[in-house]
C-alpha positions as CSV (number, residue, x, y, z in Angstrom):
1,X,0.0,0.0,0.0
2,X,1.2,2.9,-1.3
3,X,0.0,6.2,1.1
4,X,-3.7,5.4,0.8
5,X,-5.3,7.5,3.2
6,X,-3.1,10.6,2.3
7,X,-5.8,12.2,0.2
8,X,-8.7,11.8,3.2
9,X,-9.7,14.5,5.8
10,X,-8.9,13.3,9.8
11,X,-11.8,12.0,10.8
12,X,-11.6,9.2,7.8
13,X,-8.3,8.9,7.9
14,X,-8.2,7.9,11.4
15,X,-11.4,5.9,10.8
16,X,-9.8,3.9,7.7
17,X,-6.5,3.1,10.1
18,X,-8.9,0.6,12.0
19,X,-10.3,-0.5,9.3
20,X,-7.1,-1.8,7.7
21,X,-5.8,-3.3,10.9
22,X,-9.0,-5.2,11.3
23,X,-8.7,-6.4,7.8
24,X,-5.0,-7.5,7.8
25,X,-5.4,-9.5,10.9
26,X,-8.6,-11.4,9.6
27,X,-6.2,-12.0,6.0
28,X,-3.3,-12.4,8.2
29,X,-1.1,-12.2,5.0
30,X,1.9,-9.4,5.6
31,X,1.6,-6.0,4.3
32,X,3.8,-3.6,3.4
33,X,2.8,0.4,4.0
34,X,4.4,3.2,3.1
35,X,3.6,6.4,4.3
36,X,5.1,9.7,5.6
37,X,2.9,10.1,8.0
38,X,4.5,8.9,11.6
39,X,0.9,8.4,13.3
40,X,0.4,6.2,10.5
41,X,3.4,4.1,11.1
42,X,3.0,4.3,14.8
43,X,-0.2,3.5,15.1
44,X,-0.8,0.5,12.6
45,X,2.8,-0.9,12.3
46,X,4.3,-4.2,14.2
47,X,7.6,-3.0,12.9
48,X,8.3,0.1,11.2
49,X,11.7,0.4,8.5
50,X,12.8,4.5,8.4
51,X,14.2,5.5,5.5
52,X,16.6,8.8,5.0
53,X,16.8,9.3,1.0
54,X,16.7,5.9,0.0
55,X,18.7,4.7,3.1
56,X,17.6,2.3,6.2
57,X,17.9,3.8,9.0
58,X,16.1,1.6,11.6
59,X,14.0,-1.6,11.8
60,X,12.0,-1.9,14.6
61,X,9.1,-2.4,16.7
62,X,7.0,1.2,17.0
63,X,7.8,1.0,20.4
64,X,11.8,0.7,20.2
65,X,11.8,3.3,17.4
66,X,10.0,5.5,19.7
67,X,12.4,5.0,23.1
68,X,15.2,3.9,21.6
69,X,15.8,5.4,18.3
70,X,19.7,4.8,16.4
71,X,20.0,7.7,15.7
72,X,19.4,12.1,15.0
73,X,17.0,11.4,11.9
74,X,14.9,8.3,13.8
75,X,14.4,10.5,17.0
76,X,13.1,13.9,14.9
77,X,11.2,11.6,13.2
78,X,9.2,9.3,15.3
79,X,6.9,11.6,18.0
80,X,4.6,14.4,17.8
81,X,5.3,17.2,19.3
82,X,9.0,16.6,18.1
83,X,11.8,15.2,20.8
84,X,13.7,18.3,22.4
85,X,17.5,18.4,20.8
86,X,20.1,20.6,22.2
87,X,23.9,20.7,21.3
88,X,26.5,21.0,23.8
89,X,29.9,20.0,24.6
90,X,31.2,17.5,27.7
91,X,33.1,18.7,30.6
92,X,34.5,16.3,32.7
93,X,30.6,14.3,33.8
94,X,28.6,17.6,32.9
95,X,27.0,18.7,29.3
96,X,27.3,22.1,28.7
97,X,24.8,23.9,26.6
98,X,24.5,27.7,25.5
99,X,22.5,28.3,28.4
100,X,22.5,25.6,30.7
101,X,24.7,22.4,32.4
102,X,23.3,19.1,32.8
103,X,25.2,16.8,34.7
104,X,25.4,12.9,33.3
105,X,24.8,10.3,35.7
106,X,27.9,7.2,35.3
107,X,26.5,5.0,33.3
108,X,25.2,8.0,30.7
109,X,28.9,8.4,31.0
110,X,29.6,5.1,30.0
111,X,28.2,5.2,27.0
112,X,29.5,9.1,25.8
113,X,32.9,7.6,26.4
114,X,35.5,10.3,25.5
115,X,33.5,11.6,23.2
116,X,33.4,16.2,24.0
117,X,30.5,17.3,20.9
118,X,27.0,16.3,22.0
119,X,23.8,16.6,21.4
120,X,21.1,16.2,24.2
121,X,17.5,14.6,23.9
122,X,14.4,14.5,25.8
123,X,10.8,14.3,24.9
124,X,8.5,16.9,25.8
125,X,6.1,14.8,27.8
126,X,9.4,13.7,29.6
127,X,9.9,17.6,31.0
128,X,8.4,18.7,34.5
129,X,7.0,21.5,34.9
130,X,6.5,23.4,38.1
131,X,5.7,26.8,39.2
132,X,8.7,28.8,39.2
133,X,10.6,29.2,42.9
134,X,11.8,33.5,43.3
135,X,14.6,33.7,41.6
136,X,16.9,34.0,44.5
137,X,15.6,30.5,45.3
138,X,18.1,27.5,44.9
139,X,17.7,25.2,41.6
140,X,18.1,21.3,41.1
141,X,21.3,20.0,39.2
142,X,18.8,18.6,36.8
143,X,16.1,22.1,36.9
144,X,16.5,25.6,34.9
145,X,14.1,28.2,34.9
146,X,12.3,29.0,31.5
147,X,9.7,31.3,30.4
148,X,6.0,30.3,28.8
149,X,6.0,31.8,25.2
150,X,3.3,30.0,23.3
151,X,0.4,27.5,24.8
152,X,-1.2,25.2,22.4
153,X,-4.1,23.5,24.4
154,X,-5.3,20.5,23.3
155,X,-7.9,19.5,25.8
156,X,-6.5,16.5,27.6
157,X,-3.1,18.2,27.4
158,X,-1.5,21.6,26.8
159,X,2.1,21.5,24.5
160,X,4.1,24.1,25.9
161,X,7.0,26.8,24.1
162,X,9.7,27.6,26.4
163,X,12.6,29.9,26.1
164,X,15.2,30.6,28.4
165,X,14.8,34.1,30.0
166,X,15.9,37.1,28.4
167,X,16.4,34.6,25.4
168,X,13.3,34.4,23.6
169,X,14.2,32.8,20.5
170,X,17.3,30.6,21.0
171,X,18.5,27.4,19.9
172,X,18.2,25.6,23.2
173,X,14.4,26.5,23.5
174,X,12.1,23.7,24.5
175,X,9.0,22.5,24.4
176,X,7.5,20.4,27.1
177,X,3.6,18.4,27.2
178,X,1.6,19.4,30.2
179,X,-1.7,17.5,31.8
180,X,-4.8,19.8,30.3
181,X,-5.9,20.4,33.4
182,X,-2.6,22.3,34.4
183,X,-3.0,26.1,33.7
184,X,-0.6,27.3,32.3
185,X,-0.3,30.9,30.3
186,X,1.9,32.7,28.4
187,X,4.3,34.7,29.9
188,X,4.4,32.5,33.0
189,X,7.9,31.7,34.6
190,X,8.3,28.1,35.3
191,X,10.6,25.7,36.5
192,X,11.5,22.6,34.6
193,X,13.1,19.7,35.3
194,X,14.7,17.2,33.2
195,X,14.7,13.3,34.5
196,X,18.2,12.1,34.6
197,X,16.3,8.7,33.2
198,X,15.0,10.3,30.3
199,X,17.7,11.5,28.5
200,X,18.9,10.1,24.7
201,X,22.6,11.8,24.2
202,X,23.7,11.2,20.7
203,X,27.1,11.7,18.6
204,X,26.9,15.2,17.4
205,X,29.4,14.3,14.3
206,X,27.4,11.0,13.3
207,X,24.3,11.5,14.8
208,X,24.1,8.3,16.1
209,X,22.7,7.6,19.4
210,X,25.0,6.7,22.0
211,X,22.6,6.3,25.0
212,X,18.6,6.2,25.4
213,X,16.3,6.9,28.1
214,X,15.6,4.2,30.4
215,X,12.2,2.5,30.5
216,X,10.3,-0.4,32.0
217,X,10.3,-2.9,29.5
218,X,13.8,-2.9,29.2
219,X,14.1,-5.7,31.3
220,X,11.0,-7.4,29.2
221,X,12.8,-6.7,25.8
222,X,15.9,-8.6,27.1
223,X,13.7,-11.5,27.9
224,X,12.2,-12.0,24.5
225,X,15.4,-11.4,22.4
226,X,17.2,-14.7,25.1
């Protein structure tokens, strides 16, 4: 199948995407799909193959594509809103950023190795956000202040724009995913937090990831491959 549902409006579309599971399991015969469209291939796929002009990339499960992508392209890829990247260099255990340090728990250093040029993931549902403590106020090794510049609401959650202050449109802006019920406007100072655990660090040369976030089927995964 070649993009078929690229020409419908949303509600069809997302209608169609059952339909076509249902039918493939009662054939049970496999089926190839290509499409561009990653909720497509998230959604529908048992394993998903990611292509860069004409080149594999990455064969795997939606779920290891996802958490554990191999590299810079599979991680923009795979996830709406789109993972958070930030460049940086390593000093000593610590990532240094523009405008912030992150320090790198041993086994994250482990994997970086002596590698110095880096580039720093995290998704935005991964981000914490918290009212914002005076600014006098002691931060976290793993917390920065940033301000609100855009809310998108989206009923069960709000995606969130986030600059650094007095920075409004630099490269090491985030974005972050927020419960809908969490009011949040713009112009608000917050403070966010970034889980040690959740961090993908990549090769900024190659682009190829050289540690993802930890997760709970980890220890499941291992199982099925023995």
């Amino acid at each position: 199948m070649d993009e078929p549902l690229s020409n419908l409006d949303a509600k069809l579309r997302a209608e169609m995407r059952t339909e076509l599971q249902n039918l493939q399991d009662q054939l049970a015969v496999t089926t190839v799909y290509v499409t561009h469209n990653q909720t497509e291939a998230m959604t529908m796929a048992d394993r998903i193959a990611v292509m860069d002009d004409g080149e594999l990339q990455q064969v795997a499960s939606p779920f290891e594509c996802y958490h554990e992508p191999n590299n810079l392209f599979v991680a923009e890829f795979i996830g709406e809103p789109m993972i958070n990247l930030v460049r940086g260099t390593r000093s000593e255990s610590t990532f240094v950023g523009e405008h912030f340090s992150y320090p790198l728990d041993e086994d994250v250093m482990e994997s970086v190795g002596d590698r110095d040029d880096l580039v720093l993931g995290v998704r935005p549902e991964d981000i914490e956000v918290a009212d914002a403590p005076p600014d006098d106020a002691a931060l976290g090794d793993h917390e920065l202040r940033m301000d609100v510049t855009v809310v998108e609401p989206h009923g069960d959650q709000n995606v969130l724009h986030l600059s650094h202050p007095d920075q409004p449109s630099d490269d090491d802006a985030l974005q972050a995913v927020t419960e809908g019920m969490h009011l949040v406007t713009r112009g608000d100072r917050v403070t966010v937090r970034i889980p040690p655990d959740t961090i993908h660090v990549f090769d900024a040369e190659t682009g190829t990831a050289v540690h993802n976030r930890r997760h709970d089927q980890e220890a499941d995964l291992t199982e099925l491959e023995q």
